[in-house]
C-alpha positions in Angstrom: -49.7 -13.7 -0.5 -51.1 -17.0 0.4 -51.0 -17.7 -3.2 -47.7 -16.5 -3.7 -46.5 -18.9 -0.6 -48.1 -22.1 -2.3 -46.6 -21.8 -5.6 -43.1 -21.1 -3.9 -43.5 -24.1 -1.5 -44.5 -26.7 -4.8 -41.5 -25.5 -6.6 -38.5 -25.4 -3.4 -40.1 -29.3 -2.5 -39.8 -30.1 -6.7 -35.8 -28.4 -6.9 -34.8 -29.1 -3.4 -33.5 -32.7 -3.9 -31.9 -31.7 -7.3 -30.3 -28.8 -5.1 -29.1 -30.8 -2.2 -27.5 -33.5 -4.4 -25.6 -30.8 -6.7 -24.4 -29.0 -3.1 -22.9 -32.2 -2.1 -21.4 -33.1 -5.1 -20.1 -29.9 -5.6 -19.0 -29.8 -2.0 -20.8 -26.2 -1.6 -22.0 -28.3 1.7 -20.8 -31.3 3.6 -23.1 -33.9 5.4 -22.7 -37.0 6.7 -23.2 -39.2 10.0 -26.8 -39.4 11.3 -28.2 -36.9 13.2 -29.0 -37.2 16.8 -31.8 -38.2 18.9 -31.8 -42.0 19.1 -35.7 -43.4 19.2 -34.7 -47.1 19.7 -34.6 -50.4 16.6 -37.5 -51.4 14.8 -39.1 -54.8 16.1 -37.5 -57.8 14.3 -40.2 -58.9 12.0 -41.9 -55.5 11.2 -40.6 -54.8 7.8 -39.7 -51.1 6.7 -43.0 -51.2 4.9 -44.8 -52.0 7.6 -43.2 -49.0 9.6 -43.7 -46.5 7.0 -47.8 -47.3 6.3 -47.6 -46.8 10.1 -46.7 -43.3 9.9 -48.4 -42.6 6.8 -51.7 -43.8 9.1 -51.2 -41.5 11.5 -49.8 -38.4 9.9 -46.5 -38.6 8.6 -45.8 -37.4 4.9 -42.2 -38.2 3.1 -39.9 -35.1 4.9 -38.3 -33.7 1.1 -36.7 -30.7 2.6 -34.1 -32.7 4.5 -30.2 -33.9 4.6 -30.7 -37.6 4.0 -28.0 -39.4 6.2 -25.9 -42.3 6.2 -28.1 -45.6 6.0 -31.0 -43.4 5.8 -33.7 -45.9 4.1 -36.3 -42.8 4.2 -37.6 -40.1 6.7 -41.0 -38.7 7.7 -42.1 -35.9 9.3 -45.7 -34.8 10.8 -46.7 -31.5 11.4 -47.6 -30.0 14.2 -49.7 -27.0 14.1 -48.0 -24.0 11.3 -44.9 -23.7 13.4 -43.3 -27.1 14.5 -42.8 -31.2 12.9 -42.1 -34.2 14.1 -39.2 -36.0 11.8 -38.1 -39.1 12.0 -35.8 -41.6 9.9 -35.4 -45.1 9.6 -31.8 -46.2 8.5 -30.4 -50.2 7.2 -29.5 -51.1 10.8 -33.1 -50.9 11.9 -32.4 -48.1 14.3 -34.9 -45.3 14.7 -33.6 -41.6 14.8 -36.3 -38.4 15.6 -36.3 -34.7 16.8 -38.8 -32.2 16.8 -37.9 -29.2 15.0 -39.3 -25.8 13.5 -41.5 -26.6 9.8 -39.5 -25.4 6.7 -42.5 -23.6 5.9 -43.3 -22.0 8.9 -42.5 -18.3 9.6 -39.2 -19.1 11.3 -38.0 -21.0 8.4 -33.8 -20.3 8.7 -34.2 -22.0 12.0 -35.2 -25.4 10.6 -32.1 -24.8 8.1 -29.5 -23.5 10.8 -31.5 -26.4 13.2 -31.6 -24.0 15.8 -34.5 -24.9 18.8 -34.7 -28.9 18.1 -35.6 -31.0 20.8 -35.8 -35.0 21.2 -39.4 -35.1 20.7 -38.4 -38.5 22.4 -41.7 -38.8 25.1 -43.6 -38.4 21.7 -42.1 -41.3 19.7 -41.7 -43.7 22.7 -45.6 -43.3 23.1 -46.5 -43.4 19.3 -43.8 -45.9 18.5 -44.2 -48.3 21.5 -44.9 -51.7 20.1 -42.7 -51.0 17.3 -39.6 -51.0 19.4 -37.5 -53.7 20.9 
């Protein structure tokens, strides 16, 4: 089973984007706006670069299974355990955007997709993201 899980998981993160742009295009789904759960704005002078090594230095991977929203420049997401992630974007006006939110791979996967049981996550990023907020 384990087995079984890994090969699905490498091939839904390969065909997910190709799937979420075709669904939009085909408007099979619609998505725009950003999400909730203001963070704060990046620092003027800390660079997008300089954010995203940030996360990648303490955890955060590129979040693929994800709606990308307006003035998204990228989003992250950490895990937390085999049931929960942290997620957070960074959009072209600087501002900071993150919830906490079930792990598409975890056992309750449809509640990541139906976004059921999200919460801020807020106390986290404040804390992690501290001196990278004005």
């Amino acid at each position: 089973m384990k087995i079984f899980l890994k090969i699905f998981w490498k091939t839904a993160y390969f065909f997910y984007p190709y799937i979420r742009g075709l669904s939009l295009f085909l408007r099979l789904v619609k998505h725009s706006g950003r999400q909730q759960y203001h963070i704060g704005f990046l620092k003027k002078g800390i660079s997008n670069g300089e954010f995203k090594s940030f996360l990648i230095g303490i955890g955060f991977e590129p979040a693929v299974i994800a709606w990308i929203d307006d003035g998204e420049i990228f989003g992250m997401r950490k895990l937390e355990g085999k049931l929960w992630q942290y997620h957070v974007r960074l959009f072209s006006d600087g501002e900071i955007r993150g919830h906490k939110e079930y792990s598409p791979e975890s056992w309750r996967w449809w509640k990541h997709f139906t976004e059921v049981d999200e919460e801020t996550g807020s106390e986290y990023f404040k804390e992690s993201f501290k001196w990278m907020l004005r």
